[in-house]
Every structure is written in structure tokens, then in C-alpha cells.
N, C-alpha and C positions, 0 to 999 in steps of 0.2 A: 504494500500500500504506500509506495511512497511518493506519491502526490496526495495523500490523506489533508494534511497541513495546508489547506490553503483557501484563506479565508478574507473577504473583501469587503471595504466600507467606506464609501465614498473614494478618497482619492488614498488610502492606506491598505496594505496589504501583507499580510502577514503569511507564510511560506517556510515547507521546510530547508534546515539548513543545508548543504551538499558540499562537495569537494572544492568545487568554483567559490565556495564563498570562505574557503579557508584563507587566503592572505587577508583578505579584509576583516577577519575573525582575530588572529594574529593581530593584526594594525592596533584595533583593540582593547583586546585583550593585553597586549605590551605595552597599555600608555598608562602609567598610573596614575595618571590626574581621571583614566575612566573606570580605572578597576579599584581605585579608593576605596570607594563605597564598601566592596565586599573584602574587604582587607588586603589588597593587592596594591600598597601606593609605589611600589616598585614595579608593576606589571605581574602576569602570571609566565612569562619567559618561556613559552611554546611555540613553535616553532610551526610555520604553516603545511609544514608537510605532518607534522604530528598531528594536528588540528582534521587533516584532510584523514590522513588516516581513523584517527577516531570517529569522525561521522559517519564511517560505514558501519559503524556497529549500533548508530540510532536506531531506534524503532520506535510505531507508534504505541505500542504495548510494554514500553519499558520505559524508555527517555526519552525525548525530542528536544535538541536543537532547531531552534526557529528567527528566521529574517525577520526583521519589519523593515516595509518599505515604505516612504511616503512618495507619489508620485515616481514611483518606479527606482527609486533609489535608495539602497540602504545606509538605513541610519540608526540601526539600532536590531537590538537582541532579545529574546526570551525563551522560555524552556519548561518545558514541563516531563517530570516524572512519576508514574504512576507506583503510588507507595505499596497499594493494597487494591483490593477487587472496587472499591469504589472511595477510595482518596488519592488525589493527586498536588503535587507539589508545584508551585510555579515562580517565575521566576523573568524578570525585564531591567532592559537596561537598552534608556534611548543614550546612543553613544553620542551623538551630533547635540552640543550644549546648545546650539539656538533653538531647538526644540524644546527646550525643559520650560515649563510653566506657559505650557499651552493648549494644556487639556487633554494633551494625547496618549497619555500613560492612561488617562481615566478611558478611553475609548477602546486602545489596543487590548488593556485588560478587561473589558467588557467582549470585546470579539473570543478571545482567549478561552475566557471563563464558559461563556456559552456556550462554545461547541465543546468544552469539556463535560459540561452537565447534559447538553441534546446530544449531542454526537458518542461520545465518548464513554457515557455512562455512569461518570463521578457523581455522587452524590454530595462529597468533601472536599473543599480545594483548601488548604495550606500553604503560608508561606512566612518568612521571619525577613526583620529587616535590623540594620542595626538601628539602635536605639537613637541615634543623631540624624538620623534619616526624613525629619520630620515634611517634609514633601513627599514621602512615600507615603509614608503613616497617614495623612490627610487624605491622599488619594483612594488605599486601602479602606479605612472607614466610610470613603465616601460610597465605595461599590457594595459596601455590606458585611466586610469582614468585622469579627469580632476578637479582640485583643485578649489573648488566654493568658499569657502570661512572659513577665520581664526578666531575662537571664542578666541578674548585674556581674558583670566582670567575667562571662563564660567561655571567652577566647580570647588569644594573642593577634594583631595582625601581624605581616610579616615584618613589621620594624619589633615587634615586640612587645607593643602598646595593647595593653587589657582592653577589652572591646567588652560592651552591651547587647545586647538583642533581643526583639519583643517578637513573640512567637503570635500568627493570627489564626484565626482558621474562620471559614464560611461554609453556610449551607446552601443549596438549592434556595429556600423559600427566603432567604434572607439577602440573595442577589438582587442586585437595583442597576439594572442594564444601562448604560450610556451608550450603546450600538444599536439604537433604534430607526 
């Protein structure tokens, strides 16, 4: 099924990842000013043949690497793995900073979520962010997730700096769609 992934809304497009999209995955993922966030401020130092190789072992049944496109261009990343028979994990990161605070984290993650609960069959979507994230966190409660619970101090990033992160999780009946 590997065009399963590919889902459109208006002028955004989300698609799974593939081999062609390993430099630019790479690009990335080696800038730490974009892999900050997830404790990477020196990059995660993967190399795009490594990158290419791992996509071949995606599935829609296990893990998916996924593109966002806006107007045919990617600008960003997300992912979902499937935990359990009906929870799934997810996961975004618009990489192109003139995109941030433009509503579109709230849309992509509504396209996302959706076909995980129609499509996909999740009943549970989960995800954590760190706790200084507060632009995600905003976004998160805006789509319906519910904040379970605050791990203080539960990881290093790679400088060694103690990290936070607030665990969410959502249900079906508590989705509030922005992909309408």
C-alpha cells in the first residue's frame, strides 16, 4: 500500500515519505536550529543514504514517514506509529520557519488525525511535546487532545541539558476537525 499516505486540503498535501525525499530529510534533520525542539540542537547527523535506506522498511501498519507539502513543495515532516490495534503515535515538524504561526500545524494535524481514526482505524492518537513547546501545546488542545500528564526532568538532550515533556492523548469523540 504505498500510496496509502496521501491526503489533500486545499493547497496542502501530505504524502508518504520515499527515497527521493531522503536529502531533503537529511537537510533537516542536520540543522539544529530545526531538530531543537526534539533535542537535536546539534542535528540528528544521518546521512541521506541512511535516511533513504530506512524508508524502505516504512509501513502503513507499523511506522510512516510522511511529507507535507504546501503548494507542491516540501516544507515540513510528520509520522505516525501505530502503538497497539487501535493507538497511534504522531508526530510534525513544519521545517520552513515562515510557516510557523499560520495555522497550519492546526490543519495538517486535523488531515492526519482523521484519516487515522476513518481510515486507519485508531481509536487513540498520542503524542508528547516538550514542555517549552508552548505553540504546540496551544495547537494540541486546540484539536482536542487532553494533557495526561508532565514528565519534569525525564530526558537529556544531546548537549546534556535535562528536558520536560507533557504527554497528550485524544479520542475519536473529542476530535474538533480544522480540515473541513
Amino acid at each position: 500500500m504505498e500510496d496509502f499516505m496521501l491526503l489533500k486540503f486545499q493547497n496542502l498535501t501530505i504524502r508518504n515519505a520515499n527515497v527521493d525525499d531522503a536529502e531533503q530529510l537529511a537537510t533537516w534533520w542536520n540543522d539544529g536550529t530545526i531538530m531543537a525542539h526534539a533535542g537535536f540542537p546539534n542535528g540528528i547527523g544521518q546521512t541521506a543514504k541512511d535516511i533513504a535506506d530506512s524508508l524502505k522498511n516504512d509501513s502503513d501498519n507499523s511506522y510512516r514517514r510522511l511529507i507535507i507539502e504546501v503548494d507542491h513543495i516540501s516544507v515540513g515532516e510528520m509520522n505516525y506509529r501505530i502503538k497497539s490495534e487501535a493507538t497511534a503515535a504522531i508526530g510534525i515538524n513544519i521545517c520552513d520557519f515562515s510557516l510557523h504561526d499560520k495555522g497550519l500545524g492546526k490543519v495538517l494535524l486535523s488531515m492526519l488525525i482523521s484519516s487515522l481514526f476513518s481510515d486507519m482505524g485508531c481509536k487513540r492518537i498520542i503524542l508528547d511535546t516538550n514542555v517549552n513547546n508552548k505553540r504546540a501545546q496551544y495547537v494540541y488542545e486546540k484539536l482536542g487532545f487532553r494533557k495526561l500528564r508532565v514528565l519534569e526532568n525525564s530526558w537529556k538532550n544531546q548537549l546534556g541539558e535535562l528536558q520536560s515533556s507533557i504527554d497528550y492523548e485524544m479520542y475519536q469523540e473529542d476530535f474538533i476537525n480544522f480540515a473541513k
